[in-house]
PLY file of the C-alpha trace (Angstrom):
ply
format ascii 1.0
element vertex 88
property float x
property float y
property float z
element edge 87
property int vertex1
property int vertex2
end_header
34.19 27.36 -37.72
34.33 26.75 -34.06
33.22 29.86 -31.75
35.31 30.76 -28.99
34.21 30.67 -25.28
33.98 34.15 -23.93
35.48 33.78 -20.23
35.11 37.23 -19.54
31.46 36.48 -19.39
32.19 32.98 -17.85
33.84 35.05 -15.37
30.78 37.66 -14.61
28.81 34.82 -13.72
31.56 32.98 -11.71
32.08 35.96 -9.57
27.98 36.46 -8.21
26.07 33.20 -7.00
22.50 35.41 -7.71
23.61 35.67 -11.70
24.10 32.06 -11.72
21.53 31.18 -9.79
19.34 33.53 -11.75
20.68 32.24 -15.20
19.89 28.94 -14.54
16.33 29.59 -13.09
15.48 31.34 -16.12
14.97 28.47 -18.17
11.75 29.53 -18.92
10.41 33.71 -18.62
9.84 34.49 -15.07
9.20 37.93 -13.36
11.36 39.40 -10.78
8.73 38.55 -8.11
8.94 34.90 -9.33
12.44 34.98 -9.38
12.72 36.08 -5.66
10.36 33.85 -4.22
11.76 30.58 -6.01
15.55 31.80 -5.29
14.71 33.54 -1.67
16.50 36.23 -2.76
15.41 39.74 -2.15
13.99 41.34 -4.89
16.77 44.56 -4.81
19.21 41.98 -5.14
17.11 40.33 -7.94
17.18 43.53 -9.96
20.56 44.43 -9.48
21.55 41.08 -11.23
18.99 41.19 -14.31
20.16 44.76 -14.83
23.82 43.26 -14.64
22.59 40.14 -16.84
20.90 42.06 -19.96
23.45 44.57 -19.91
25.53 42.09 -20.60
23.07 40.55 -23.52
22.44 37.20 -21.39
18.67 37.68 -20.85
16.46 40.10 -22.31
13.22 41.83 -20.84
10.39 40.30 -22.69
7.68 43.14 -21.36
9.96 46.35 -21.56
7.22 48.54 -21.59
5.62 47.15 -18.53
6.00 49.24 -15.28
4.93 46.06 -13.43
5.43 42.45 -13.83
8.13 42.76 -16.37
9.14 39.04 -17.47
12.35 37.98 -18.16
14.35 34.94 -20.28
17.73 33.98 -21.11
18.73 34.77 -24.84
20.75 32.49 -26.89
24.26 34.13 -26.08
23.39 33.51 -22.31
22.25 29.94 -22.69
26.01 29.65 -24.38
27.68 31.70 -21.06
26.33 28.82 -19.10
26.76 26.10 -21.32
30.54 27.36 -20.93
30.37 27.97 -17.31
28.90 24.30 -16.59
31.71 22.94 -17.97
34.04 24.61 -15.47
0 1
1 2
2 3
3 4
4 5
5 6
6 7
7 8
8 9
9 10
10 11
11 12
12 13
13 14
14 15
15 16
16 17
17 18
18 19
19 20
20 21
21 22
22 23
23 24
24 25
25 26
26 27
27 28
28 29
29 30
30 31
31 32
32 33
33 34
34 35
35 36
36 37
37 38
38 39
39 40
40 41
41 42
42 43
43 44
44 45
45 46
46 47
47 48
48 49
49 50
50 51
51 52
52 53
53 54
54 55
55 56
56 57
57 58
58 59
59 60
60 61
61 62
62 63
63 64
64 65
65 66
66 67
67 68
68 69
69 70
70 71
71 72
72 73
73 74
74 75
75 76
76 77
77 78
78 79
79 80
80 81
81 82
82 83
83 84
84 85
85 86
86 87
């Protein structure tokens, strides 16, 4: 059975070059501090977006307990998202 391509999602990524740019970054777990200095991207910005990005299921916090130095990496479902998206 072939899975549909959710462009809804497609579209959340589309619309903000810091979730892309974020998305693709994360191809292995990085922190937000990592994130920001790699990207240049201030870190509020930076938060905003993984906030945005594992509300929507696409990466997931691998520290959640952690006050500090949280890491971060793209799930499954958000490896798909930009599988999709690449092929826009």
């Amino acid at each position: 059975m072939k899975e549909e391509t959710n462009w809804e999602d497609i579209s959340f990524i589309v619309s903000s070059s810091y979730r892309e740019r974020i998305l693709k970054s994360l191809d292995k777990p990085k922190t937000p501090s990592s994130l920001s200095r790699e990207l240049k991207i201030n870190k509020a910005h930076i938060s905003r977006a993984l906030s945005e990005l594992e509300n929507k299921k696409m990466i997931e916090c691998l520290t959640p307990k952690a006050k500090k130095g949280r890491i971060y990496s793209i799930t499954e479902y958000g490896k798909k998202v930009l599988n999709g998206y690449s092929k826009l």
